[in-house]
Residue, then its C-alpha position, 0 to 999 in steps of 0.5 A: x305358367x298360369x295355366x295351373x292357376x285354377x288349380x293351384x286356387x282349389x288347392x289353397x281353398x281346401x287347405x286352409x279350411x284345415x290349417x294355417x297356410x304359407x305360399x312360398x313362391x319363386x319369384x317367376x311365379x308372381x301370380x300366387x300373390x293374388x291368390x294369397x291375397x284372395x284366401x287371406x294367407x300369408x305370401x313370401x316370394x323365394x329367391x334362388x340367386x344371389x341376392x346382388x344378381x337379384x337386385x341387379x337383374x330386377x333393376x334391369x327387368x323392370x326398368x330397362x336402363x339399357x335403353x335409356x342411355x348409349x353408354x356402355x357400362x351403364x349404371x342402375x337407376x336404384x344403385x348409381x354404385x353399380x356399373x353394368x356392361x351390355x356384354x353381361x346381358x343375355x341377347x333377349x334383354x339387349x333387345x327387348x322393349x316396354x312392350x314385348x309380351x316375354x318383357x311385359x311378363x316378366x315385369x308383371x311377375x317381378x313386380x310383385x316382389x314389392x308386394x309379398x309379406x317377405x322374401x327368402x333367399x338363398x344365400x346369407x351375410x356373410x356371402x351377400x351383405x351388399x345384394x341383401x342391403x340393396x334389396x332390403x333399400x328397394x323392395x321395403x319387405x322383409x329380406x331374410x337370407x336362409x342359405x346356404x341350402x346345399x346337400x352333402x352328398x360325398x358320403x352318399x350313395x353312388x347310383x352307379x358304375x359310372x359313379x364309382x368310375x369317377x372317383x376311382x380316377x380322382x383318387x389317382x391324383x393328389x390333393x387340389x390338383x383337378x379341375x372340374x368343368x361343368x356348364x349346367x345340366x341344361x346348358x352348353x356352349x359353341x363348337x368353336x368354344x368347345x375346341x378352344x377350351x380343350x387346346x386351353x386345357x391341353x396347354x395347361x398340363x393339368x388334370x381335368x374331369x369335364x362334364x361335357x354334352x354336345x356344343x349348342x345347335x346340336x340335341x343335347x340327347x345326341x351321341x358326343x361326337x370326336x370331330x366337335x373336339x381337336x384331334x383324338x382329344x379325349x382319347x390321349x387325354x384318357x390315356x395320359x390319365x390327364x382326363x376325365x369325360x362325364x357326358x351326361x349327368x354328373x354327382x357334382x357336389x360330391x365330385x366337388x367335396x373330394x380331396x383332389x379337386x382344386x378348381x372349378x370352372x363354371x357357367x356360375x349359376x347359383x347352385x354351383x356357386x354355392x356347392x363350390x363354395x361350400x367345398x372350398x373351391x374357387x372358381x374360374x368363371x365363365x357365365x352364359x346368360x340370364x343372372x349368372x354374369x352379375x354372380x361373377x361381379x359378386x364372386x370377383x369382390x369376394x376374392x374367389x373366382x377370375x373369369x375366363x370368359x363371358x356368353x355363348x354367341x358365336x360372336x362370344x370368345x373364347x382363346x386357348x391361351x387364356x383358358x391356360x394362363x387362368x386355369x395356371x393362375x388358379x391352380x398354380x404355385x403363386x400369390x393370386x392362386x393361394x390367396x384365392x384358395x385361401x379365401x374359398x376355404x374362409x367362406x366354406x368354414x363360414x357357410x357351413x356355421x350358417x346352420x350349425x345351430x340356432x343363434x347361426x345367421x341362417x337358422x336365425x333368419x329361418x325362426x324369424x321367418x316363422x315369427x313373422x308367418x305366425x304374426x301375420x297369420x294370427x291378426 
């Protein structure tokens, strides 16, 4: 990624001579501070998770308490307070070291989030208040919550026959009564997990619309084929009208802002986290890897997400049954499944004041971010 650094340098170098700079940065791309710091202009590093999955996975980067001790949770040197399980970590990070070259890159670039002139994220405090004061303990920079940053695309236009296919079949159904399924627009999960997923489906008599893409080991550009699901699945699914088959790109927000969907389970990056949310739909979690495990803790302590399952080795399970029995305990008629719904509606309502107008937390963050620049910029 340092490749377009003399690049990006020129660039920065002929902009200033014309006006005020600000370098926003993903906090992978830590070298732009450098650069920040050579022209003189201010630097703010960008957040695209949660800002508890961001504490916790920066702790675990940059300090690697995993190999410190034989326990299993283990806890963080920064935050006593929380307990991490291995099985939360991705395989690259169970098994890294002070001096693979993956490692020693990533702590280079993290570690300049104790450097920039702030740090904006996408997320508020209503959402993330104990992730933010986590960050704001550790980090001594400006923290400031800016989210959350999601479209609105129900009334948007359909960019397709397929499109207007899927939301033909969500008006058959009535009201909270779908499940939506999607593990990201880059990932995917085992053949075996795949086959136990849909048996799950199948046994809980509900209607479903599954973004679906070829199980790992396979191209993800491959024709799906029959034999990575049970027997003619999709074909009674679509004839008993029970489901939906999206193999590619999805319209997800808007699919999550209709009226029939009334669950989501997610691989829980932070993006579909927050579209969920801000649609008021609760989640059945099951993360994949890197920071998305630490998104379900948070989830789990709001009251909106039961995971269902964790990983994709092959050694990762994943059992019918208890895809049935959550998928059930969601969306059923029960105490755990109304208090759940309950709950993603508070925080939709929540969410959406965040930019309702300037004195909203997430308006009054973006101005105090803009006072900040200018201060910075002025001396």
């Amino acid at each position: 990624m340092e490749s377009v650094r003399p690049a990006f340098d020129h660039f920065i170098t002929e902009a200033s001579k014309k006006s005020t700079v600000c370098i926003v940065s993903d906090m992978h791309l830590g070298w732009t501070l450098d650069v920040a710091r050579k022209h003189h202009v201010f630097h703010s590093s960008f957040l695209g998770m949660s800002a508890f999955s961001g504490a916790v996975f920066l702790s675990v980067m940059i300090n690697l308490p995993h190999n410190h001790s034989d326990s299993d949770p283990f806890t963080l040197p920064e935050y006593p307070e929380v307990l991490v399980h291995r099985s939360q970590l991705a395989a690259y990070i169970l098994n890294t070291s002070q001096s693979d070259p993956p490692t020693v890159f990533l702590q280079k670039q993290f570690s300049t989030l104790y450097k920039t002139d702030a740090l904006l994220i996408n997320t508020n405090e209503y959402l993330d208040h104990i992730g933010l004061g986590m960050l704001k303990k550790t980090l001594n920079v400006p923290v400031i919550p800016i989210g959350p940053l999601v479209g609105s695309s129900y009334s948007s236009i359909l960019s397709s026959e397929k499109d207007s296919n899927i939301f033909e079949w969500l008006d058959l159904h009535p009201m909270a009564s779908v499940l939506y399924i999607s593990f990201g627009s880059q990932d995917s999960i085992q053949k075996s997990q795949m086959m136990e997923l849909a048996l799950g489906l199948e046994a809980s008599r509900r209607p479903f619309i599954w973004v679906i893409r070829p199980p790992l080991g396979f191209d993800a550009k491959d024709e799906f084929k029959d034999e990575w699901l049970p027997d003619s699945f999709e074909k009674r699914m679509k004839e008993e009208k029970r489901g939906f088959f999206v193999h590619g790109w999805a319209p997800q927000i808007a699919i999550l802002s209709h009226k029939s969907i009334g669950a989501f389970l997610s691989h829980c990056g932070w993006n579909s986290v927050l579209e969920s949310l801000n649609s008021g739909v609760p989640i059945i979690g099951w993360p994949l890897q890197a920071e998305q495990p630490f998104n379900v803790t948070l989830l789990l302590e709001l009251g909106v997400c039961v995971e269902v399952a964790r990983g994709k080795l092959e050694t990762s399970e994943v059992e019918k049954k208890k895809v049935a029995d959550t998928v059930e305990m969601v969306m059923g008629d029960n105490e755990k499944g109304h208090n759940m719904r309950e709950k993603a509606k508070e925080i939709s309502k929540m969410m959406k004041r965040a930019w309702k107008n300037e004195t909203c937390s997430s308006a009054k963050g973006l101005a105090e971010f803009l006072k900040l620049v200018r201060r910075v910029t002025e001396k």
